[in-house]
C-alpha positions as CSV (number, residue, x, y, z in Angstrom):
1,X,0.0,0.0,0.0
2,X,1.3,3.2,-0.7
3,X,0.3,6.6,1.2
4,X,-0.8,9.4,-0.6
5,X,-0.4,13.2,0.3
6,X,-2.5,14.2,3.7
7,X,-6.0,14.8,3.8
8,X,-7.6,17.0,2.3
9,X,-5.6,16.4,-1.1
10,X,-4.4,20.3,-2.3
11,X,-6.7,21.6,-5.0
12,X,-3.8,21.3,-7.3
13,X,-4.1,17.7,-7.7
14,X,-3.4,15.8,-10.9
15,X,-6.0,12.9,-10.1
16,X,-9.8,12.5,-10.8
17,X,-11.9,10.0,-8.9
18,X,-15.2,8.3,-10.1
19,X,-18.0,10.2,-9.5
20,X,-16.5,14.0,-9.0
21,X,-18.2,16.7,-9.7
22,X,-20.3,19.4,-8.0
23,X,-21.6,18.4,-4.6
24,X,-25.4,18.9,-4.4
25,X,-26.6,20.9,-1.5
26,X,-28.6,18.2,1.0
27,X,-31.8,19.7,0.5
28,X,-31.5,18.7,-3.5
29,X,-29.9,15.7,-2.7
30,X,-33.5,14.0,-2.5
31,X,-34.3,14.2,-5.8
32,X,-31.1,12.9,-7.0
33,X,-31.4,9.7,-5.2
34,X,-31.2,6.3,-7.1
35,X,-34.2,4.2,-8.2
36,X,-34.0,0.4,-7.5
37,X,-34.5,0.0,-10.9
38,X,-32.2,1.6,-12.4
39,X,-29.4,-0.5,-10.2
40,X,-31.3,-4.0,-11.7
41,X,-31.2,-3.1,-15.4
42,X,-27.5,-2.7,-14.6
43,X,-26.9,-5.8,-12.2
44,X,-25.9,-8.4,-15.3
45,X,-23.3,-5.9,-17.3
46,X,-22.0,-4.0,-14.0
47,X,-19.3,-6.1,-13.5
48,X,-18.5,-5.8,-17.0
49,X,-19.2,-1.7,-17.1
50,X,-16.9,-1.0,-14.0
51,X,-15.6,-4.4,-12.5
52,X,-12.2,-4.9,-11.1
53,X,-9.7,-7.3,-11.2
54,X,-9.9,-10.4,-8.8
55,X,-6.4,-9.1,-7.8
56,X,-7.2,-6.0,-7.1
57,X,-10.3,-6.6,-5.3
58,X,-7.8,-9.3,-3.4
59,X,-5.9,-6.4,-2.7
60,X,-8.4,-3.9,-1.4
61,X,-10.3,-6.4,1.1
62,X,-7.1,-7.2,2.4
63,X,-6.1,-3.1,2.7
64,X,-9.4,-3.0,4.7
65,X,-9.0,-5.7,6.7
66,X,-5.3,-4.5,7.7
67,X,-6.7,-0.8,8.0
68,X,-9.6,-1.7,10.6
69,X,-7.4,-3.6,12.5
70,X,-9.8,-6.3,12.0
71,X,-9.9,-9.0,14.7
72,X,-11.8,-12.2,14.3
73,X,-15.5,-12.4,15.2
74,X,-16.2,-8.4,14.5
75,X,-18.9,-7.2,12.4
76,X,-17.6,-5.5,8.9
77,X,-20.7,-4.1,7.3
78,X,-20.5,-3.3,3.5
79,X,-23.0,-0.5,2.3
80,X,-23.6,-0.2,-1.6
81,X,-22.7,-4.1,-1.8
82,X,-23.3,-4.4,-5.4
83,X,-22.5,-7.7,-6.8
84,X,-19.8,-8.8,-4.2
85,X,-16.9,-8.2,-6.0
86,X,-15.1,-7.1,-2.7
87,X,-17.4,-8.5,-0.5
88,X,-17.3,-11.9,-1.5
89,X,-13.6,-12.1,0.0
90,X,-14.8,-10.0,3.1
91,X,-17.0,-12.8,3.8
92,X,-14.4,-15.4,3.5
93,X,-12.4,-13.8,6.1
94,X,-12.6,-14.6,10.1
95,X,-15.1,-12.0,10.3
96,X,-18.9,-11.7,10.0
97,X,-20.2,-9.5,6.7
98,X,-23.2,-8.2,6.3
99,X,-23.5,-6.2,3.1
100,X,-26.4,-4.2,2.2
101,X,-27.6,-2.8,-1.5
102,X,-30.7,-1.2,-2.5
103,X,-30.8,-3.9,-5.6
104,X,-32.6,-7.1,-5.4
105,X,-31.0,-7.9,-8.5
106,X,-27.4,-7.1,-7.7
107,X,-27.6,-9.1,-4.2
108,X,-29.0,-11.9,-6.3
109,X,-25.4,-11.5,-9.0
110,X,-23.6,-11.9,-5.1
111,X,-25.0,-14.9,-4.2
112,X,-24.4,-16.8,-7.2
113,X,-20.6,-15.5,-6.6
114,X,-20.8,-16.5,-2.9
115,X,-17.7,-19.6,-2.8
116,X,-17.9,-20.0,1.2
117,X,-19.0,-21.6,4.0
118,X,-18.8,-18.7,6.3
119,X,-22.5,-17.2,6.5
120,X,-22.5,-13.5,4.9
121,X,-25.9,-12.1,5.2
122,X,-27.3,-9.9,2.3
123,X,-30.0,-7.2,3.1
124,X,-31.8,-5.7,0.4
125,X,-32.5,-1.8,2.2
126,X,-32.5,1.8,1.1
127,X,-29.4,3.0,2.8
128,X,-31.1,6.2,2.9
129,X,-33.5,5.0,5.6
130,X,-32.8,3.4,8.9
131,X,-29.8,0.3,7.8
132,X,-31.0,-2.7,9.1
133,X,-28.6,-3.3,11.8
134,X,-28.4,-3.4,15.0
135,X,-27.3,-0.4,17.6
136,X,-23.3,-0.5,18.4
137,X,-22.8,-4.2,16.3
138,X,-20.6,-3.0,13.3
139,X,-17.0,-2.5,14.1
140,X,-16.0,-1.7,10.4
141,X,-18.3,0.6,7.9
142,X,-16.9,0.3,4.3
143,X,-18.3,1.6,1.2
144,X,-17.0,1.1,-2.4
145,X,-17.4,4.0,-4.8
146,X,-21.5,4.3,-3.3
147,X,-21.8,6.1,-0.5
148,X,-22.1,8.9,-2.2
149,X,-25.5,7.9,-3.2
150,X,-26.9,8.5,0.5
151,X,-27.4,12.0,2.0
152,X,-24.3,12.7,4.0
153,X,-26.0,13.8,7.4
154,X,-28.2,10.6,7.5
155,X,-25.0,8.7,7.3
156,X,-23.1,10.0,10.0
157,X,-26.4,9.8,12.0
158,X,-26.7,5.9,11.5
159,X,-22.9,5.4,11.3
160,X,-22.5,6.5,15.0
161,X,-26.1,4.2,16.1
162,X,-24.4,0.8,14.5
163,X,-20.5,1.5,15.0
164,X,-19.2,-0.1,18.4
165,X,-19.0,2.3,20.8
166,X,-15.0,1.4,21.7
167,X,-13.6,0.8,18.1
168,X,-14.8,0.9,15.0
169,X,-13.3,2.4,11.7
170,X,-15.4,4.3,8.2
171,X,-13.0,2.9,5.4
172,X,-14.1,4.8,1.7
173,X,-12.9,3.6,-1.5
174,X,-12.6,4.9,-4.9
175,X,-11.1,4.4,-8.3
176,X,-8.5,7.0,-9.6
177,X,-7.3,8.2,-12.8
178,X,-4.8,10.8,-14.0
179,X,-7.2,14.1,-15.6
180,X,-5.6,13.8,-19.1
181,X,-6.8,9.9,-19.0
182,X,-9.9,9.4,-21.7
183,X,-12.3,8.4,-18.7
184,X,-11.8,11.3,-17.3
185,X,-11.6,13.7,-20.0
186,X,-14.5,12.3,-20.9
187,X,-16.3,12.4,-17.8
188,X,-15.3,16.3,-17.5
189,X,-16.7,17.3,-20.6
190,X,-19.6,15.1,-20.1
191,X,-20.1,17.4,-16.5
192,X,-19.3,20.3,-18.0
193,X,-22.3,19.8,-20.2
194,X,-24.8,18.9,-17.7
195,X,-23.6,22.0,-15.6
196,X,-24.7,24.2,-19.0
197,X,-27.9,22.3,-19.4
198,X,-28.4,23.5,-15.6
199,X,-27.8,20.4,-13.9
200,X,-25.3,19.8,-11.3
201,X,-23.7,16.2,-12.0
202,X,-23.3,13.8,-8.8
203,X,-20.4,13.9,-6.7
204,X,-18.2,11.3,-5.8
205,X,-15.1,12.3,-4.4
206,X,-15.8,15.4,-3.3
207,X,-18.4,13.9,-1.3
208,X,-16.3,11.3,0.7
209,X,-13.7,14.7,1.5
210,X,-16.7,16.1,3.2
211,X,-18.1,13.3,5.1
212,X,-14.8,12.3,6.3
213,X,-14.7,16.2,7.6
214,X,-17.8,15.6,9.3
215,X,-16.5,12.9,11.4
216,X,-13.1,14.6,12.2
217,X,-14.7,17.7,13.5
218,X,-16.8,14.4,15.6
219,X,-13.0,13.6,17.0
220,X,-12.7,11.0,14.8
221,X,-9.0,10.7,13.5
222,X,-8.8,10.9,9.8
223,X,-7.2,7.8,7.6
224,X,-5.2,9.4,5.4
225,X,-5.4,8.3,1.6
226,X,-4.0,5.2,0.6
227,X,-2.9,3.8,-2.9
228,X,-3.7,0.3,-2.6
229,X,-3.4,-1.1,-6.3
230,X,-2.7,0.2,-9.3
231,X,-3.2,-0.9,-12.9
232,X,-3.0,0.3,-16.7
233,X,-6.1,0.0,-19.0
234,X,-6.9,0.9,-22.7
235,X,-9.7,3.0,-23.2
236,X,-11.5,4.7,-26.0
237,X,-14.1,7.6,-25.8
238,X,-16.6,5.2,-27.9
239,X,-16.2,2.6,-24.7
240,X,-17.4,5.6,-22.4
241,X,-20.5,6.7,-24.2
242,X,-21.7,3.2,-24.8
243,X,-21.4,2.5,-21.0
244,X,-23.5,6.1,-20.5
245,X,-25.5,4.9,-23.4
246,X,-26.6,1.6,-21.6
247,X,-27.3,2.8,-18.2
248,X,-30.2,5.4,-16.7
249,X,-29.3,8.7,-16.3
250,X,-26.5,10.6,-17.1
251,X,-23.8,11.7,-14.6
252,X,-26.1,10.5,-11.5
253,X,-28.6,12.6,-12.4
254,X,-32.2,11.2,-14.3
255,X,-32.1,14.6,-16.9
256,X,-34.7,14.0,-19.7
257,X,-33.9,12.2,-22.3
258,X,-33.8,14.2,-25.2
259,X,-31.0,16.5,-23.0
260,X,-28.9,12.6,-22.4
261,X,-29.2,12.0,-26.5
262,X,-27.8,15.8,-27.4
263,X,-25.3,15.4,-24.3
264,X,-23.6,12.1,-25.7
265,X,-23.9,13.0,-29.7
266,X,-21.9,16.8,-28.5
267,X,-19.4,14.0,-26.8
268,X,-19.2,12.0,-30.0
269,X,-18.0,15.1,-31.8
270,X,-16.0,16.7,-29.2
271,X,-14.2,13.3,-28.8
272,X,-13.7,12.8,-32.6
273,X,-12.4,16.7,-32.5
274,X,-10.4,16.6,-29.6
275,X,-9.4,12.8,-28.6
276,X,-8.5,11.8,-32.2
277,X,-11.7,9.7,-32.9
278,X,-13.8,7.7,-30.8
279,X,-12.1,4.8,-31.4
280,X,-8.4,5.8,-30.6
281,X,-7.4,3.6,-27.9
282,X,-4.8,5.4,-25.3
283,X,-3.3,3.6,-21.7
284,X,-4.6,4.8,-19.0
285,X,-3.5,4.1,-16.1
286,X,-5.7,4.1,-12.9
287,X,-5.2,3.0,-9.0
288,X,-7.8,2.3,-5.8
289,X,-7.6,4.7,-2.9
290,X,-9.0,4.1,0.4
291,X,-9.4,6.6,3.3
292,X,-11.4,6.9,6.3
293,X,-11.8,7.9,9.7
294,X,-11.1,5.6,13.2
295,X,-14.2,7.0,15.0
296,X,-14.6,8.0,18.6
C-alpha cells in the first residue's frame, strides 16, 4: 500500500476519482437519489461496465481488513454491496459480513458469486433510511465507490447508532485516474455539459472529502489516503459513451432524455475533435484509494 499526500488532497491535484463533480446541497440531494430499478437493469453488465480485477479486489479487502485492524468475530458491514466483488472475499475472512444494496438484482449476481461456507448475510434496504442493523454491532463501515448515493447527514447519524462504541473504523474507497486519461476527459466534458444544461452532476469524491470532515470535527482521526493497487487500462471515448449509453441517467442525475441523447452525440463530436476519434485507444493508467476515519 502506498500513502498518498495528507488529507484534504491540495486543490492542485493531478488525479480524478469516479463520480467527481459538483456536490449537491442536502436539500437537493432528495431528488437525485437512485431508483431500485435503475441499479437492476444494470446488475448483469455492472461487472462488465466497471468491475475490477480479482487481484485488485484481493488487494483492497485485504487493505481493509489491515486498516480496521480487524480481529476475528467483528462485524464489517458493506453499504452499496453491489455484486460482491469485494465483498465476497470479506466474507471469506474470520469475520462476520453483512453487506447491504438497494438492488434485489445485484444481491442476487452476489449470491451466485458466494464460494464460502462462512455465513454472509445480504439485506436488500434503502441506505437512505434506517440500515438494518443493529445499535453498536458494526466495528467496520466500508463503502466502495456508493456512499455517495446517500445523503451525508443521515449517514453520519446511522454510522455512529451501529458502530461499536469502543472501536470501530469508516474505510471509503474509490477508483483513480490521471485528468488527461480518456475516462476522465471524458467524464469532465460530459459534466461540463450537464452543468450548462443547468444540472449539477453527482459527486463522488468530493463527497467522501466532506463526510470524512464531518466525522473529524466528531473527533474521529482521519485515515489518510492510501494507494492500494494500481493498474493500466486501454480505453476509447466510444467505450465511455456506450457504458453512459446503456445505463439510466447521465452523470447521476435522471435529466430527460432528449437533453442525455444531445449530451452524448456533442461527446461523440467533441471526442472525434479533440481525442482523435472515438475509437483511438490510449493507456490509462488508474489506482484504488482508500481513506477513512477511526471514530470515537
Amino acid at each position: 500500500m502506498d500513502r498518498l499526500r495528507p488529507y484534504p488532497p491540495p486543490q492542485s491535484s493531478r488525479h480524478s476519482y469516479e463520480g467527481q463533480g459538483v456536490s449537491p446541497s442536502e436539500s437537493a440531494a432528495n431528488s437525485l437519489r437512485p431508483h431500485r430499478a435503475d441499479f437492476d437493469g444494470q446488475a448483469d453488465i455492472y461487472d462488465q461496465r466497471v468491475g475490477l480485477s480479482d487481484a485488485v479486489c484481493v488487494a483492497i479487502a485485504q487493505a481493509v481488513l489491515t486498516l480496521a485492524e480487524i480481529r476475528p468475530g467483528d462485524l464489517i458491514v458493506e453499504m452499496g454491496a453491489g455484486t460482491g466483488l469485494i465483498g465476497r472475499l470479506l466474507a471469506q475472512s474470520m469475520v462476520r459480513y453483512v453487506g447491504v444494496d438497494l438492488s434485489r438484482a445485484m444481491l442476487t449476481r452476489f449470491r451466485q458469486r458466494l464460494e464460502t461456507s462462512r455465513p454472509a448475510g445480504l439485506l436488500q434496504a434503502d441506505g437512505n433510511h434506517q440500515w438494518p442493523l443493529g445499535t453498536g454491532s458494526a466495528r467496520v463501515i466500508f463503502s466502495s465507490r456508493a456512499m455517495h448515493w446517500l445523503a451525508s447527514d443521515h449517514v453520519v447519524a446511522e454510522t455512529f447508532r451501529v458502530v461499536c462504541p469502543d472501536r470501530a473504523v469508516l474505510v471509503l474507497g474509490r477508483v483513480q485516474r490521471r485528468h488527461e486519461s480518456v475516462p476522465a476527459q471524458m467524464q469532465q466534458e460530459m459534466r461540463r455539459q450537464l452543468r450548462q444544461h443547468g444540472l449539477q452532476p453527482r459527486q463522488g469524491v468530493r463527497y467522501d472529502r466532506q463526510l470524512i470532515d464531518v466525522y473529524r470535527h466528531r473527533g474521529a482521526a482521519v485515515i489518510e489516503p492510501v494507494r492500494v493497487a494500481q493498474w493500466t487500462v486501454r480505453r476509447t471515448p466510444r467505450q465511455s459513451i456506450e457504458a453512459w449509453q446503456s445505463k439510466p441517467g447521465l452523470g447521476g442525475l435522471d435529466p430527460p432524455l432528449a437533453v442525455k441523447t444531445e449530451i452524448l452525440q456533442h461527446l461523440r463530436q467533441w471526442a472525434g475533435e479533440t481525442l482523435g476519434g472515438l475509437d483511438t485507444e490510449v493507456a490509462c493508467d488508474e489506482s484504488y484509494v482508500i481513506q477513512g476515519a477511526r471514530l470515537r
